[in-house]
C-alpha positions in Angstrom: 48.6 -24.1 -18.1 49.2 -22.7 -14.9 52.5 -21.2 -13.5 54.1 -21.8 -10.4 55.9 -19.3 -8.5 57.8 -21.8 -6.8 59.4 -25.7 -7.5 60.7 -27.8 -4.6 64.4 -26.3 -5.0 62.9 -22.5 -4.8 61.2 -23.6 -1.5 64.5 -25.7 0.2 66.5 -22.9 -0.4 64.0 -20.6 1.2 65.8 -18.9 3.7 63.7 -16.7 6.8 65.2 -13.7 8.4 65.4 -14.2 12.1 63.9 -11.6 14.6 63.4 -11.4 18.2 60.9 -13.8 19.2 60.3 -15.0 16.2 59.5 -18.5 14.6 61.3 -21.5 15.7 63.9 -22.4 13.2 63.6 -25.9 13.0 59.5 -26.4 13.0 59.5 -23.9 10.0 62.2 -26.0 8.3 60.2 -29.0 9.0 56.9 -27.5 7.7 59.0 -26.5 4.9 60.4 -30.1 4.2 56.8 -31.6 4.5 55.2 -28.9 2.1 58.4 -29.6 -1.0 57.3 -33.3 -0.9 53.6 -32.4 -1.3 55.1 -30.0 -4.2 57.1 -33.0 -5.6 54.2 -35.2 -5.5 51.9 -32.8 -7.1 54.5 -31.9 -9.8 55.0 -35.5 -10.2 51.1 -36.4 -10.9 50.8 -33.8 -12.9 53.3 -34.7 -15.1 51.6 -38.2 -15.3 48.1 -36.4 -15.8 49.4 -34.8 -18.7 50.9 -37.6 -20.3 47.8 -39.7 -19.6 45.7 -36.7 -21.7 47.6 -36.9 -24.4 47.7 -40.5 -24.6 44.3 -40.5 -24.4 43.8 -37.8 -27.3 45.8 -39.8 -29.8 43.7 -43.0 -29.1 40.2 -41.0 -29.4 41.6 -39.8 -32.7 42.9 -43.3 -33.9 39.0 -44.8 -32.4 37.3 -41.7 -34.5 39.2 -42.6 -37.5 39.0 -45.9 -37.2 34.5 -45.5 -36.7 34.3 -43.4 -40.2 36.2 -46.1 -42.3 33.3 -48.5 -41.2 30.2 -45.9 -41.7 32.5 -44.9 -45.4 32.0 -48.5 -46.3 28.4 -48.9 -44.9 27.1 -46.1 -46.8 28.9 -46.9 -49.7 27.0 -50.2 -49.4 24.0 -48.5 -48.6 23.6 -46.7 -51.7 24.9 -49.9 -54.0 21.5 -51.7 -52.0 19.5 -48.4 -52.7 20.4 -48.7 -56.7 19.3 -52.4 -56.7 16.4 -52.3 -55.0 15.5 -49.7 -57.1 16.2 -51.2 -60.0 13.9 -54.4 -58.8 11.1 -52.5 -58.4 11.3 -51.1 -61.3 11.1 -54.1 -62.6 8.7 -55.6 -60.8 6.3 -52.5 -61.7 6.9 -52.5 -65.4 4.2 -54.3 -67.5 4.3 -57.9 -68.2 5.3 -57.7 -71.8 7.9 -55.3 -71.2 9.4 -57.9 -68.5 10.0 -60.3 -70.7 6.9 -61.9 -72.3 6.6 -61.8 -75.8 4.1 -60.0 -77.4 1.8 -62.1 -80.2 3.4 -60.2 -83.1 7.5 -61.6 -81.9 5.2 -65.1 -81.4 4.4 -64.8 -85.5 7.3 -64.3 -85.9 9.2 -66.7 -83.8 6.7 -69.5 -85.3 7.6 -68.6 -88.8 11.7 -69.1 -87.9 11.3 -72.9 -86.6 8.8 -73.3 -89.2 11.8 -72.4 -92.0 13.8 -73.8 -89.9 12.2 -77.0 -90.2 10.2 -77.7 -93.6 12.5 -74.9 -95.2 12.8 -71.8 -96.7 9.8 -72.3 -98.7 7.2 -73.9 -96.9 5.4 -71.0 -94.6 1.6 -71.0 -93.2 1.5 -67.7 -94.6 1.7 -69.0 -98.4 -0.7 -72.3 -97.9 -3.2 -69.6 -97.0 
């Protein structure tokens, strides 16, 4: 940051030596008094310009932090979707007997359960044949 050589006090208390013919007294006083409230003013809205910047810094912080908790939780839901749909088309590209139909030799051998389930233990196709 800039430094100033002078601040509105420096400036009122500025005091001219007086020669022969010089400057009227009272107009440099005036221009003086004109140029320390321009210096008060400027002091004044820098001060607020400041303030204002760091204001502003926090909330882009608090706005950045707040955007990466949303894209943490969108990727993390991203990659859950990934895993599933992976899994899906896995799935859906395995053969049909590995999805879930039964192959003829599990059929035998469901057929033989109900069938000692039903006429009993003894009674099998296999031993009328």
């Amino acid at each position: 940051m800039a430094t100033f050589k002078f601040t509105p006090k420096d400036i009122y208390e500025a005091d001219f030596g007086t020669k022969m013919r010089g400057y009227d007294k009272e107009e440099v006083d005036e221009l003086l008094d004109d140029v320390i409230q321009d210096y008060e003013a400027f002091q004044a809205e820098l001060l607020r310009l400041q303030e204002e910047n760091e204001f502003l810094k926090k909330k882009i912080v608090e706005l950045e932090s707040q955007a990466s908790r949303p894209n943490q939780a969108n990727l993390e839901e991203t990659q859950r979707l990934d895993n599933m749909s992976r899994v899906v088309s896995s799935r859906i590209n395995k053969p049909k007997t590995e999805i879930g139909q039964p192959s003829n030799f599990e059929l035998l051998k469901r057929i033989n359960r109900l069938e000692q389930a039903v006429f009993g233990p003894g009674s099998t196709s296999s031993e009328e044949a």
